[in-house]
C-alpha positions in Angstrom: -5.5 -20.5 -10.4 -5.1 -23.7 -11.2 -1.3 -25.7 -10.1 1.3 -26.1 -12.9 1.3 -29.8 -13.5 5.1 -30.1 -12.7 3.8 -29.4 -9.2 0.8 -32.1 -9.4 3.4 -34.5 -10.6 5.2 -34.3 -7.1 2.2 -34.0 -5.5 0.9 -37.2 -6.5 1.4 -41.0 -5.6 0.6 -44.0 -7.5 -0.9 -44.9 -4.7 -3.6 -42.0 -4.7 -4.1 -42.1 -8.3 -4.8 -45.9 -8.2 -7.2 -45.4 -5.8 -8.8 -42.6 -7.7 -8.9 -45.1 -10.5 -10.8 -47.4 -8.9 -13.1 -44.4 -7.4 -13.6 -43.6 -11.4 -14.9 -47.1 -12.2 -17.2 -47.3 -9.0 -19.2 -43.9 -9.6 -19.4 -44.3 -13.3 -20.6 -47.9 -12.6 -23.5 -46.6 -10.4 -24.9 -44.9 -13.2 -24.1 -47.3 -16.6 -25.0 -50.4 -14.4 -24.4 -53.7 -15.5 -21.7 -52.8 -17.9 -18.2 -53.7 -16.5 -15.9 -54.0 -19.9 -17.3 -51.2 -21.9 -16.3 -48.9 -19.1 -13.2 -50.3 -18.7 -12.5 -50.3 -22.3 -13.7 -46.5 -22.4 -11.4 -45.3 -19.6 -8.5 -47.2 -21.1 -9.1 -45.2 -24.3 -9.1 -42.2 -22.6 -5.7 -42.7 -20.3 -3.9 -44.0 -23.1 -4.7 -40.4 -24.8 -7.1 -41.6 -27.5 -10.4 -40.7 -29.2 -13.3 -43.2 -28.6 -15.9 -44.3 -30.7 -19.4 -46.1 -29.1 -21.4 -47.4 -31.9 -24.9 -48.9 -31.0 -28.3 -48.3 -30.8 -30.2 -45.4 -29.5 -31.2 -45.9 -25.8 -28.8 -48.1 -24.4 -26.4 -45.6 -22.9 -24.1 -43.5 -25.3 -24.4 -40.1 -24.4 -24.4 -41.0 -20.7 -21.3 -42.9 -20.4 -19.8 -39.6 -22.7 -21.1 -37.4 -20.0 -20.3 -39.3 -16.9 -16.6 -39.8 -17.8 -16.7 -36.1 -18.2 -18.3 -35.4 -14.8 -16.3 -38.1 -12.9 -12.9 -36.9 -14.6 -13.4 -33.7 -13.8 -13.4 -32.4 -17.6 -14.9 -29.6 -19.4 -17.4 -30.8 -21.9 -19.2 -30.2 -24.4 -22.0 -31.4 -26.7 -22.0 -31.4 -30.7 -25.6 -32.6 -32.0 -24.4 -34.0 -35.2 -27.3 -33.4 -38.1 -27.6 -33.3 -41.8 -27.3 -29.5 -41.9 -24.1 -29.1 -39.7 -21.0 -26.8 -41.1 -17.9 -27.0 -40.1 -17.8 -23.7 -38.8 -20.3 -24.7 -36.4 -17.7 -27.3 -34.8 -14.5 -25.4 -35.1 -15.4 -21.5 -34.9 -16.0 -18.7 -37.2 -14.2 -15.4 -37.8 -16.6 -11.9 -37.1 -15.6 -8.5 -38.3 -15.0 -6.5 -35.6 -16.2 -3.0 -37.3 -14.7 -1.1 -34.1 -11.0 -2.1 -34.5 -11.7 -3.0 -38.5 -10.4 -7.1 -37.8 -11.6 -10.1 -37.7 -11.4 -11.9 -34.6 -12.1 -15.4 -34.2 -14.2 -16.8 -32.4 -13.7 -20.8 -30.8 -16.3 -22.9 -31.4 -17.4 -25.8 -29.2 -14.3 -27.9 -30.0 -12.1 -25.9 -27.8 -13.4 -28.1 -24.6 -11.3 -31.4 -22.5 -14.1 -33.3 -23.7 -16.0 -33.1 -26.8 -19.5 -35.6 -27.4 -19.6 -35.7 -30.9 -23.2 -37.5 -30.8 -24.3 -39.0 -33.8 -21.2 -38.3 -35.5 -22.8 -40.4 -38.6 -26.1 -38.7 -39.4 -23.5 -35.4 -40.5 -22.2 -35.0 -43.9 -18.2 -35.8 -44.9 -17.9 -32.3 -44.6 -18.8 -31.2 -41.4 -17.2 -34.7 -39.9 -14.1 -33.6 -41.5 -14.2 -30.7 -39.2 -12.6 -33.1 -36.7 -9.8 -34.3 -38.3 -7.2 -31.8 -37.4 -8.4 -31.3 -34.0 -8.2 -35.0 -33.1 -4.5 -35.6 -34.9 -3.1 -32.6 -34.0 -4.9 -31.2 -31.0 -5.4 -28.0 -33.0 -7.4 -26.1 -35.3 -6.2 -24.5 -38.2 -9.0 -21.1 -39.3 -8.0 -18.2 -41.4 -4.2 -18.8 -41.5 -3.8 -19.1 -38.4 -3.8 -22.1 -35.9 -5.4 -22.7 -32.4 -4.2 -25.1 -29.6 -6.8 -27.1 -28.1 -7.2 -27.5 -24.1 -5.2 -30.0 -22.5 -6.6 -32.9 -22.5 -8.1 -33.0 -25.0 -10.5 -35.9 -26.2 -13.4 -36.7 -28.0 -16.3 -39.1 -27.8 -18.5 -40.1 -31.0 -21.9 -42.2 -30.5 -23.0 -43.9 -33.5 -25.5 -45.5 -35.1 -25.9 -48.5 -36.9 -25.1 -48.1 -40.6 -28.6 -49.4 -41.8 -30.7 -46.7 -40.2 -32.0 -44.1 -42.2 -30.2 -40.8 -42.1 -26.8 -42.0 -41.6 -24.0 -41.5 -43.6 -20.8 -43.8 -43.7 -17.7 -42.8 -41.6 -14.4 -42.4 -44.4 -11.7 -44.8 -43.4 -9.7 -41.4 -42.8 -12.4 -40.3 -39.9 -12.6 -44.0 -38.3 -8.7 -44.3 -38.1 -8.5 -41.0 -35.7 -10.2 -42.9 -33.2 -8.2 -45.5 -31.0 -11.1 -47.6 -29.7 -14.5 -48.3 -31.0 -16.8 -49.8 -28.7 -20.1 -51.2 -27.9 -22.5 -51.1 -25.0 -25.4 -53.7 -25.6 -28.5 -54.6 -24.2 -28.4 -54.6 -20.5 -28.5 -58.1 -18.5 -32.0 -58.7 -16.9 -31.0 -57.5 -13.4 -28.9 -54.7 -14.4 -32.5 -53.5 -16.5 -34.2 -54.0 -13.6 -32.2 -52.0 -11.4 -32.8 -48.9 -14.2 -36.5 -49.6 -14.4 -37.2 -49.3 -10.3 -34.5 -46.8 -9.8 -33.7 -43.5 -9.7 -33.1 -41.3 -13.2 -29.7 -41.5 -13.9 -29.8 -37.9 -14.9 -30.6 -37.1 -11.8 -27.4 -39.4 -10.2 -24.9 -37.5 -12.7 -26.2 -34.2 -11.7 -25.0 -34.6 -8.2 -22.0 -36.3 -9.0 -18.7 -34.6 -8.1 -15.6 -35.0 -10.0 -13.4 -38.0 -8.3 -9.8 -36.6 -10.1 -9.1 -33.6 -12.4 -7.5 -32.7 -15.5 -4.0 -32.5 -14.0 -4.4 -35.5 -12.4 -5.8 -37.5 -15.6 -2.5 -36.0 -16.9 -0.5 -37.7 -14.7 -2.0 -40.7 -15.3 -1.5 -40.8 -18.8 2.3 -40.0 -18.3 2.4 -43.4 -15.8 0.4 -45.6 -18.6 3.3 -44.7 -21.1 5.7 -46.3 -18.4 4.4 -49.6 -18.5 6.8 -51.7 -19.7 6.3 -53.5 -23.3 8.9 -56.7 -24.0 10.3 -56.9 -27.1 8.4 -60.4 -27.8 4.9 -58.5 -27.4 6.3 -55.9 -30.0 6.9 -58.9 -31.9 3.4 -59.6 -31.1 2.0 -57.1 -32.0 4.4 -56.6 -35.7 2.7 -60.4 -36.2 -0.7 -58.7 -35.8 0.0 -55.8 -38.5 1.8 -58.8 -41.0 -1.3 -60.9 -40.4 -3.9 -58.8 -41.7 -1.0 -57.1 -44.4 -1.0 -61.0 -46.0 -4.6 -62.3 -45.5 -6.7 -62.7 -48.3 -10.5 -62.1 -46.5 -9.1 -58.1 -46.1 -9.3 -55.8 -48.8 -6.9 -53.5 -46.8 -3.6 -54.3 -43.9 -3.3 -52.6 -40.8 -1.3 -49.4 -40.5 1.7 -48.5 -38.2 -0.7 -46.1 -36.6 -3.1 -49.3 -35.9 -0.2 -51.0 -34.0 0.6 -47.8 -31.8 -2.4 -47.7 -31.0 -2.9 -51.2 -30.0 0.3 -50.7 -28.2 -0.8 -47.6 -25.9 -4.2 -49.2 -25.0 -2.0 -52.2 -23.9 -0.8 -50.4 -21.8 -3.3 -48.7 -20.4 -5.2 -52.1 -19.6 -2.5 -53.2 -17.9 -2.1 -49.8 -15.7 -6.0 -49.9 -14.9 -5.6 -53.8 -13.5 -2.5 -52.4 -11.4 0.3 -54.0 -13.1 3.6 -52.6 -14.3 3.8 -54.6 -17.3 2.2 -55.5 -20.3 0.9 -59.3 -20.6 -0.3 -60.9 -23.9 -3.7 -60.8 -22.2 -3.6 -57.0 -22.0 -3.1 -56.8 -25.5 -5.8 -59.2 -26.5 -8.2 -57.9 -24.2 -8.1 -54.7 -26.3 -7.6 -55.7 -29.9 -10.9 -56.1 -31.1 -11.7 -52.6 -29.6 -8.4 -51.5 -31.8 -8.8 -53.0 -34.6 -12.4 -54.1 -35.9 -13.1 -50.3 -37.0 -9.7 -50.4 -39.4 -10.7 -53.5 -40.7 -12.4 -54.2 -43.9 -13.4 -57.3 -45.6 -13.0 -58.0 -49.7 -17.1 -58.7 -49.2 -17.7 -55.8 -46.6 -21.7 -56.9 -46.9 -20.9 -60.1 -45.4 -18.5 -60.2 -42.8 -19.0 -57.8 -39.9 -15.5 -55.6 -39.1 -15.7 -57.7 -35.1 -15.7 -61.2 -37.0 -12.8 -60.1 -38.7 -10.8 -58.8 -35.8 -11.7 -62.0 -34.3 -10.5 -64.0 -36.6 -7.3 -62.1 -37.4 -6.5 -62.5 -33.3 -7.5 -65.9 -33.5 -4.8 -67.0 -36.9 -1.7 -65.5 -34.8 0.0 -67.3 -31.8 0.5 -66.2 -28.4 4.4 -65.7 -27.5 
């Protein structure tokens, strides 16, 4: 039986869980070598209680960063192959007639794990990524009147590809705001390649890898990344941010309120993972573009990719 988490709370020191931080970075490091900020990036998404997005191209690395955050956290999870002919019901659970008690009972679908990989999130229809949209607001899913809880934590991961290749089908502005971050991984660096070439499979590395911290703890850790302290002049910050992009004329659309809480919890959570107990104006550029590019859009979209834009929003408002 697993400990309530009142008990893990007092159980638990910064101390420790700094240190199991740090473990967290090391082991998934072993496996996605050569890729320093995009694990940082992912882990801040995850301890400030957000959904990721990692959009790139096949075969650098998405599902295996997905999976060993899972592993080294200590999370159940899941896998949701995304495809053409995916129905909701296949994400969220269906209700079977029971003919021996004359009911229908329902029955969870893959959803209802810690972590959920929704891989190649853009090669299913609207409908069926719609599927999501309850349980990544809410932590819930609402089937046949009635409505489920999720487990706690609860996150998901989508991979995605490149909006030009075939089979893909655009995320709705509705879908992309759900998810705090959106990331890239890249082409490895010549040396990190090489290391993957002449070593071992990394699916073989992950298989033997034991959890560093678990669900409780992760808990915990989200609860001290909501103590960092935010001044009032990087709320000011980040209210010049959101007026910025309300007022510019290369966006067809401002940022919401929802944009700047989320900018304001991965702040945080940048800060907590470099061991500080405050918030600097670095923190909160640091994670911007990962904030914001995905709830940007230009007035000529075909011309000016979503990262120059974040860019060049950061770049037109002052540091305090």
């Amino acid at each position: 039986m697993t400990q309530p988490l009142e008990k893990a709370v007092a159980d638990l020191s910064p101390a420790s869980l700094r240190g199991a931080l740090d473990l967290v970075i090391s082991r998934v490091s072993e496996i996605i070598i050569g890729r320093d900020e995009p694990i940082r990036l992912a882990l801040t998404c995850l301890l400030a209680g957000g959904h990721l997005l990692i959009e790139d191209v096949p075969g650098v690395g998405k599902t295996t960063l997905a999976h060993t955050l899972a592993r080294s956290l200590g999370l159940d999870f899941v896998r949701i192959q995304f495809t053409s002919d995916l129905l909701p019901a296949d994400v969220i659970g269906v209700s079977i007639y029971d003919s021996q008690n004359s009911v229908f009972r329902f029955h969870p679908g893959p959803v209802f794990s810690q972590l959920v990989l929704a891989d190649e999130i853009n090669r299913a229809t609207p409908k069926a990524q719609s599927a999501l949209l309850e349980a990544m607001e809410e932590k819930q899913v609402s089937a046949e009147g009635k409505t489920y809880p999720l487990p706690r934590p609860f996150f998901v991961i989508a991979t995605q590809n490149p909006r030009h290749q075939i089979g893909t089908f655009p995320l709705p502005e509705s879908q992309l705001d759900r998810f705090l971050m959106r990331i890239h991984i890249g082409y490895p660096d010549a040396r990190s390649e090489r290391a993957l070439l002449k070593g071992k499979d990394r699916r073989d590395i992950l298989r033997a890898m034991d959890p560093v911290i678990d669900p409780h703890k992760l808990i915990v850790l989200q609860q001290h990344c909501q103590q960092v302290h935010c001044s009032d002049a990087l709320i000011d910050y980040v209210q010049a941010l959101l007026d910025a992009s309300r007022n510019s004329s290369d966006l067809r659309y401002g940022l919401s309120p929802r944009a700047g809480i989320a900018l304001t919890h991965a702040a945080r959570a940048w800060a907590y993972l470099a061991g500080r107990t405050m918030v600097l104006p670095e923190d909160i550029q640091s994670v911007a573009q990962s904030v914001l590019s995905h709830r940007l859009q230009g007035e000529d979209a075909r011309h000016t990719p979503p990262d120059q834009l974040s860019r060049q929003l950061i770049q037109s408002v002052p540091i305090p």
